[in-house]
MOPAC internal coordinates of N, CA, C and O (Angstrom, degrees):
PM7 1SCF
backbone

  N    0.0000 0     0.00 0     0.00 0    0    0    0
  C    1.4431 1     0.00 0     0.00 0    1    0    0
  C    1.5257 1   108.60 1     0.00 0    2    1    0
  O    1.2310 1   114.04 1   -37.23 1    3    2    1
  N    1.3819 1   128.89 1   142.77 1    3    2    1
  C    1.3627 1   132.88 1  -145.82 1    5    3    2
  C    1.5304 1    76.05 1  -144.22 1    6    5    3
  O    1.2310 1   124.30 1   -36.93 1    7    6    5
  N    1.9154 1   109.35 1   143.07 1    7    6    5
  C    1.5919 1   124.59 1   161.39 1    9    7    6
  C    1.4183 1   126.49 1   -28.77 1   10    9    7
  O    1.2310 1   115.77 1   171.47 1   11   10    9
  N    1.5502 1   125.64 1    -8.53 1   11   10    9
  C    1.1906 1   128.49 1  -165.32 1   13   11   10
  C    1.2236 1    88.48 1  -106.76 1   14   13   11
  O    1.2310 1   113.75 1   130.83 1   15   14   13
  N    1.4903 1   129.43 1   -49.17 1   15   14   13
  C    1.4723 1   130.86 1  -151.92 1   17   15   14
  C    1.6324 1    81.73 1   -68.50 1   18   17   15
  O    1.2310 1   111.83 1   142.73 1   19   18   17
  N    1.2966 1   133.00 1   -37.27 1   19   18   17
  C    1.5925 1   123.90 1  -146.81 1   21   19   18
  C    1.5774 1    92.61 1   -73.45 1   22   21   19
  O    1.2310 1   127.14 1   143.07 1   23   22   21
  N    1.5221 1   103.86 1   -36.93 1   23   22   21
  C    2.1792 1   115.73 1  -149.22 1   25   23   22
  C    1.7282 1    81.21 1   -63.03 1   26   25   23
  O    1.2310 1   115.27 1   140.55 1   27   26   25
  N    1.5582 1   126.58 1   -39.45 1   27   26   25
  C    1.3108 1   117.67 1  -169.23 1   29   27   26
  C    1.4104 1   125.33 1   -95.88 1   30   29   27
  O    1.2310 1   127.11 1  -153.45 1   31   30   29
  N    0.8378 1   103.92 1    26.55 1   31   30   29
  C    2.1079 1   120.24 1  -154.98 1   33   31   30
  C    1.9122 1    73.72 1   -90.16 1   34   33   31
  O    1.2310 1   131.13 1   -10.74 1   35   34   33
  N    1.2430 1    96.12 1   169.26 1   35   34   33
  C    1.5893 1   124.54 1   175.60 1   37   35   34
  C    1.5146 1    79.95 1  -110.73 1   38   37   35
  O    1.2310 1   122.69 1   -34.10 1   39   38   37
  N    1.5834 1   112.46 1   145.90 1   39   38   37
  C    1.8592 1   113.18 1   179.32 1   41   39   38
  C    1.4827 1    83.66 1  -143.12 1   42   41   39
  O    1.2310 1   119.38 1   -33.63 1   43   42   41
  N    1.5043 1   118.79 1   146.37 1   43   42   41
  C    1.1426 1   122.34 1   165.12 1   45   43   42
  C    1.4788 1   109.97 1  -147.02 1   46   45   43
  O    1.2310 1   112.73 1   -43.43 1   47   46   45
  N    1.5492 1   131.33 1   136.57 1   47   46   45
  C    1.1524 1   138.70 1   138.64 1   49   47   46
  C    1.2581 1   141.86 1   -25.47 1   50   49   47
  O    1.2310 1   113.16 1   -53.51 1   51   50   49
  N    1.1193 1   130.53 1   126.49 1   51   50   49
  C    1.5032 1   117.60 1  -170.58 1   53   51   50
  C    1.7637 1   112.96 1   -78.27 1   54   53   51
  O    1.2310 1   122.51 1   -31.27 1   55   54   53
  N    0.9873 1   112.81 1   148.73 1   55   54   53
  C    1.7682 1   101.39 1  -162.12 1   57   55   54
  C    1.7119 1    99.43 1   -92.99 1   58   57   55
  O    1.2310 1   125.20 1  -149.26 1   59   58   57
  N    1.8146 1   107.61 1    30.74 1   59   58   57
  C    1.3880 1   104.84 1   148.14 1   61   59   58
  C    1.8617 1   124.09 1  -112.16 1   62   61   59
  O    1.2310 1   138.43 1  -171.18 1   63   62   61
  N    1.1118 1    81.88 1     8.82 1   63   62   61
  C    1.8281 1   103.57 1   173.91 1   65   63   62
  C    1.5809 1   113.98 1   -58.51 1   66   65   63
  O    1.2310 1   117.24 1   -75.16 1   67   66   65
  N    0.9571 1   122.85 1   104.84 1   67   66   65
  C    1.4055 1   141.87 1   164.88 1   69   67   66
  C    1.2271 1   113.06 1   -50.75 1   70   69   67
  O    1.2310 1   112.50 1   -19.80 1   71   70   69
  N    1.5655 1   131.75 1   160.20 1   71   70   69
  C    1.1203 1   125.99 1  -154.76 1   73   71   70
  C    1.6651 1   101.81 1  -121.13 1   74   73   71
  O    1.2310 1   123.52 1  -132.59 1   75   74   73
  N    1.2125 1   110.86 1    47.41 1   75   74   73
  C    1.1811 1   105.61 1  -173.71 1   77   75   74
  C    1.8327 1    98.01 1  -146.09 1   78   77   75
  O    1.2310 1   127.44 1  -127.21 1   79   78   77
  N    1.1869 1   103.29 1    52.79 1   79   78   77
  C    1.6877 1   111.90 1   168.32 1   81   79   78
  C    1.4228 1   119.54 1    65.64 1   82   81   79
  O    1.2310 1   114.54 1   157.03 1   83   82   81
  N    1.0678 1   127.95 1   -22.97 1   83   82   81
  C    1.6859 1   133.77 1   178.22 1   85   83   82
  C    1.3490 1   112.28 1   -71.82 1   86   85   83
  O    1.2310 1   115.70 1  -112.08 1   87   86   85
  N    1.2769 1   125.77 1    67.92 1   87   86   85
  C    1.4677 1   132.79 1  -169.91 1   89   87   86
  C    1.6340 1   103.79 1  -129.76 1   90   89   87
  O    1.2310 1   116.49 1    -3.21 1   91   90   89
  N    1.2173 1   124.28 1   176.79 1   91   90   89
  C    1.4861 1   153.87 1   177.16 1   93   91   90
  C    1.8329 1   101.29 1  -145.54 1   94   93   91
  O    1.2310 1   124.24 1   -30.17 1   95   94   93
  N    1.0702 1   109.48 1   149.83 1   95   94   93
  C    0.9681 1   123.43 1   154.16 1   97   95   94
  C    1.2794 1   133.33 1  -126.79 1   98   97   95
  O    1.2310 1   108.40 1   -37.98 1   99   98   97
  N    1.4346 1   139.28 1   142.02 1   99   98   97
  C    1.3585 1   140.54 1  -149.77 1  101   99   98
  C    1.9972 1    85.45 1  -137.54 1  102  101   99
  O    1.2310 1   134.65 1   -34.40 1  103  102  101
  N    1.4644 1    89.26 1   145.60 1  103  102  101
  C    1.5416 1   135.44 1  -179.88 1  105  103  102
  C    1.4634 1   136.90 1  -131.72 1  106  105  103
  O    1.2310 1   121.96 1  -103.00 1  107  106  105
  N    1.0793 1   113.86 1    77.00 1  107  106  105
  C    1.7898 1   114.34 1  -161.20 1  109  107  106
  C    1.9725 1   103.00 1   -61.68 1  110  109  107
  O    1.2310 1   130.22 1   -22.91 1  111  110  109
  N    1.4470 1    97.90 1   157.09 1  111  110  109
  C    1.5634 1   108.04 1  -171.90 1  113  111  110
  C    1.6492 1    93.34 1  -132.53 1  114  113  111
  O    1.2310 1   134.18 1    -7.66 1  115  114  113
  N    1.3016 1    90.19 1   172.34 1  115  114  113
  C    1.6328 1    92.75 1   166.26 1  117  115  114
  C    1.8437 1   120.78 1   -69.61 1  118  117  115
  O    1.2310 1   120.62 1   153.28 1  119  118  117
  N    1.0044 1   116.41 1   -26.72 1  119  118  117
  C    1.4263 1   114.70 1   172.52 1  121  119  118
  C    1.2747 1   101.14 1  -140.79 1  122  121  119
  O    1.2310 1   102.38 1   154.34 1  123  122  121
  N    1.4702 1   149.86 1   -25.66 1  123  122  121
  C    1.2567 1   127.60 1   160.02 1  125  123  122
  C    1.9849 1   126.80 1  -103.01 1  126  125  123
  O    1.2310 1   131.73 1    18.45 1  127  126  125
  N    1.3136 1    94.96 1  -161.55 1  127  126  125
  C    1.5134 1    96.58 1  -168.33 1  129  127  126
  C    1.3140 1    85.92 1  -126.64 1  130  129  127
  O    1.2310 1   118.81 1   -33.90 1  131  130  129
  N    2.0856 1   119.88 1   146.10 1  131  130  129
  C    1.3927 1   113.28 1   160.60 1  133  131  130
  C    1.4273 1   103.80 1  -133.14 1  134  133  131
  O    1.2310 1   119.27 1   -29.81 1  135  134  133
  N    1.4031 1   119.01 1   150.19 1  135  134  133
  C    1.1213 1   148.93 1  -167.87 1  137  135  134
  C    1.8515 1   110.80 1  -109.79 1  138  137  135
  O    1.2310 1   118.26 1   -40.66 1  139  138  137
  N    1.1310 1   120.92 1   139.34 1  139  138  137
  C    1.5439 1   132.87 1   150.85 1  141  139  138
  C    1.4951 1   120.55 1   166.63 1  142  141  139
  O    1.2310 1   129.38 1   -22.39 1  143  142  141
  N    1.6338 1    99.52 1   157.61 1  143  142  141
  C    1.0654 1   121.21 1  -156.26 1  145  143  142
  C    1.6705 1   110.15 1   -60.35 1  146  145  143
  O    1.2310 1   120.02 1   -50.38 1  147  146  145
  N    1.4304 1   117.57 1   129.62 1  147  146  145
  C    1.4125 1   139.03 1  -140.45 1  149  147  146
  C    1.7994 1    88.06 1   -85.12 1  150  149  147
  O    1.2310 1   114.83 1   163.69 1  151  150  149
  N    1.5775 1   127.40 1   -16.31 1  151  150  149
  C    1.3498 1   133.86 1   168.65 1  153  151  150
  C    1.3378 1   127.57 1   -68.73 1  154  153  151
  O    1.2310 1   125.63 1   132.54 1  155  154  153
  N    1.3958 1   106.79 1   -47.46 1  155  154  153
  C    1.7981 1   145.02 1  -156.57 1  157  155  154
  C    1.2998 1    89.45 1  -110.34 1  158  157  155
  O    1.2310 1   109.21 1  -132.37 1  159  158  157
  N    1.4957 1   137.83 1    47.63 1  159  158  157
  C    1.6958 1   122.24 1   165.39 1  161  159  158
  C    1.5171 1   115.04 1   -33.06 1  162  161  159
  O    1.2310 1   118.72 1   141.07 1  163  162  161
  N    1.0158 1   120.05 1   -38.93 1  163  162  161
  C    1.8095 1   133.26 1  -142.42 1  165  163  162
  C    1.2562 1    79.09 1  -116.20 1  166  165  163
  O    1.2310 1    96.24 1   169.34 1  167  166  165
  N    1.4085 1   159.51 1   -10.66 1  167  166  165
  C    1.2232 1   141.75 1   177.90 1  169  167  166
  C    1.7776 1   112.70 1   -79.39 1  170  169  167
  O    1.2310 1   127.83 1    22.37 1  171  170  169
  N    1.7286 1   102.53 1  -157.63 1  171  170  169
  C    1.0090 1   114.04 1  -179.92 1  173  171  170
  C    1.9949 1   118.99 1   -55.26 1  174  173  171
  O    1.2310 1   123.96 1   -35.00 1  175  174  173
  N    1.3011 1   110.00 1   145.00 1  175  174  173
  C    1.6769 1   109.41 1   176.00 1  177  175  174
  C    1.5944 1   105.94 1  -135.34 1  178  177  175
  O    1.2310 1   123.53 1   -62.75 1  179  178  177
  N    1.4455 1   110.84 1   117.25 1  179  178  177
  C    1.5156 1   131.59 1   176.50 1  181  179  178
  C    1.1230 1    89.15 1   -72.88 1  182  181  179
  O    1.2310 1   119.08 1   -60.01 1  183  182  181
  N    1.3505 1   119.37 1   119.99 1  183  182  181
  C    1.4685 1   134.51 1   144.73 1  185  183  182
  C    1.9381 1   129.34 1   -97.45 1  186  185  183
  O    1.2310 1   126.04 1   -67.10 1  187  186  185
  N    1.1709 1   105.99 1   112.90 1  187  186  185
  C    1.7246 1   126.21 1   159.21 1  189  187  186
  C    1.0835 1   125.19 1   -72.74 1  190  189  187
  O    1.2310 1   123.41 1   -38.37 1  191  190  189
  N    1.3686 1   111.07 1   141.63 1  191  190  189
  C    1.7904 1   135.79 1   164.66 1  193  191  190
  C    1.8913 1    79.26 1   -71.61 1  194  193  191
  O    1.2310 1   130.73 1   -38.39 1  195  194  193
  N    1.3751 1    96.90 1   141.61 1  195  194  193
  C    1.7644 1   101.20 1   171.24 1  197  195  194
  C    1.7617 1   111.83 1   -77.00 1  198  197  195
  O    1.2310 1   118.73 1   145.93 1  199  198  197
  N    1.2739 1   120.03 1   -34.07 1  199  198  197
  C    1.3809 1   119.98 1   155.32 1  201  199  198
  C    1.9251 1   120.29 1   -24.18 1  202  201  199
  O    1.2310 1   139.03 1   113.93 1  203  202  201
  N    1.5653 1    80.71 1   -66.07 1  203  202  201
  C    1.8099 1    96.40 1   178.06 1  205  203  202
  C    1.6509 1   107.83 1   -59.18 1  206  205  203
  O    1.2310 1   115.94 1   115.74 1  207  206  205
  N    1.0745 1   125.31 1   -64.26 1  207  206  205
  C    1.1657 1   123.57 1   176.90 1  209  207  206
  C    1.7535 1   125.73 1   -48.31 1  210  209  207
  O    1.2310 1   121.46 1   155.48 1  211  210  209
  N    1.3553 1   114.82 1   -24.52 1  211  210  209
  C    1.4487 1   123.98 1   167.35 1  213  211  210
  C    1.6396 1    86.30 1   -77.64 1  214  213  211
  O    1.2310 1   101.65 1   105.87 1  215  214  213
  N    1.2825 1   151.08 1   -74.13 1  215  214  213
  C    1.4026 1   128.36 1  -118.18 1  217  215  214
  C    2.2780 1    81.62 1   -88.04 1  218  217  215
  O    1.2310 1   122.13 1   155.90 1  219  218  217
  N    1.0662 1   113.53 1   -24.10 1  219  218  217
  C    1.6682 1   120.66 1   178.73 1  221  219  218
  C    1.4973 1   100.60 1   -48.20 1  222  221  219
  O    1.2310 1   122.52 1   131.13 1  223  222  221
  N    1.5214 1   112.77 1   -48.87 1  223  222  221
  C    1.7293 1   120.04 1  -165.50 1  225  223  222
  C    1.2507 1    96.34 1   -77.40 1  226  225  223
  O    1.2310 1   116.99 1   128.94 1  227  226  225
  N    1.5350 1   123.33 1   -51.06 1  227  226  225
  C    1.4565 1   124.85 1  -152.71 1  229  227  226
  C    1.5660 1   101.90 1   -59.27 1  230  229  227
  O    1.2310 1   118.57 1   130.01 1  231  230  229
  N    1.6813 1   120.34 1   -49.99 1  231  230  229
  C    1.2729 1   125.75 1  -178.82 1  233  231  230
  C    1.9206 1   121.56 1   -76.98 1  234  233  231
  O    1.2310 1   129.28 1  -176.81 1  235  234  233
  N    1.2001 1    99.73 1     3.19 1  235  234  233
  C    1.7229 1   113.44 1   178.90 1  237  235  234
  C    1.5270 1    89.30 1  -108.03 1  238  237  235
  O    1.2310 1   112.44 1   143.54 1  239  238  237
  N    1.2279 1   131.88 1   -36.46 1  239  238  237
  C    1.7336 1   103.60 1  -179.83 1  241  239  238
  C    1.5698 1   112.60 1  -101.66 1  242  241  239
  O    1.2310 1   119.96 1   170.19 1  243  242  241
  N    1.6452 1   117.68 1    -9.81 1  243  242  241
  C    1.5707 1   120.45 1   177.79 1  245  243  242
  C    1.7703 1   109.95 1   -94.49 1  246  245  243
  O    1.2310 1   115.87 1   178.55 1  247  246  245
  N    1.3903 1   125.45 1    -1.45 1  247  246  245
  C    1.1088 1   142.50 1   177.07 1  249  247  246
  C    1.5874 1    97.42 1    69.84 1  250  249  247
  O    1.2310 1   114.27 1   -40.79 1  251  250  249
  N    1.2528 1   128.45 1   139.21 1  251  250  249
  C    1.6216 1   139.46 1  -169.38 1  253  251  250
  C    1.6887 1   110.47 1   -82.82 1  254  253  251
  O    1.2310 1   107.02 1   -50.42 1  255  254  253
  N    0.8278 1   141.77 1   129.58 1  255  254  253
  C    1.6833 1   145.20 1  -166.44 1  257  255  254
  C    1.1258 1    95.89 1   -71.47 1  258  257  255
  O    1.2310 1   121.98 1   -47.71 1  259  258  257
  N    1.2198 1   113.81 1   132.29 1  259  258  257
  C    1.8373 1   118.98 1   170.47 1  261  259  258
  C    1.8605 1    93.54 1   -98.19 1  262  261  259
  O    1.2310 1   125.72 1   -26.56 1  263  262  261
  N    1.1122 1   106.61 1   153.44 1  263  262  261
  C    1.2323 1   135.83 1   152.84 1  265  263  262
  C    1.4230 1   131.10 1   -79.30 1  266  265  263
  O    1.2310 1   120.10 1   180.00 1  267  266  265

C-alpha cells in the first residue's frame, strides 16, 4: 500500500474512541489491514496481512496467556 492508496482508504474509529484525541484509525484492504494515528492523518500507516490482524483482535479481546 503506497500514500495514495492510504489519502483514499475509507478510515474509521472504533466507536470506543474517546473524545479526547487518543485514537488509531483502521482501513480495510483487499488482503491487508491499515492502521494510523487519528492526529497525524498524513503521517505514518502500519500496514497488516489480514490474517495478522485477526490473530492481533482475537488475543486483545480473549486476553493473551501469560506464562
Amino acid at each position: 500500500m503506497n500514500q495514495a492508496d492510504a489519502s483514499r482508504a475509507q478510515w474509521r474509529k472504533s466507536s470506543r474512541s474517546s473524545g479526547n484525541g487518543q485514537c488509531v484509525e483502521v482501513a480495510d484492504f483487499d488482503t491487508t489491514v491499515a492502521l494510523r494515528d487519528s492526529k497525524d492523518p498524513s503521517g505514518p500507516v502500519l500496514v497488516f496481512e489480514r490474517a495478522a490482524w485477526a490473530s492481533f483482535l482475537a488475543g486483545a479481546k480473549n486476553g493473551i496467556p501469560r506464562s
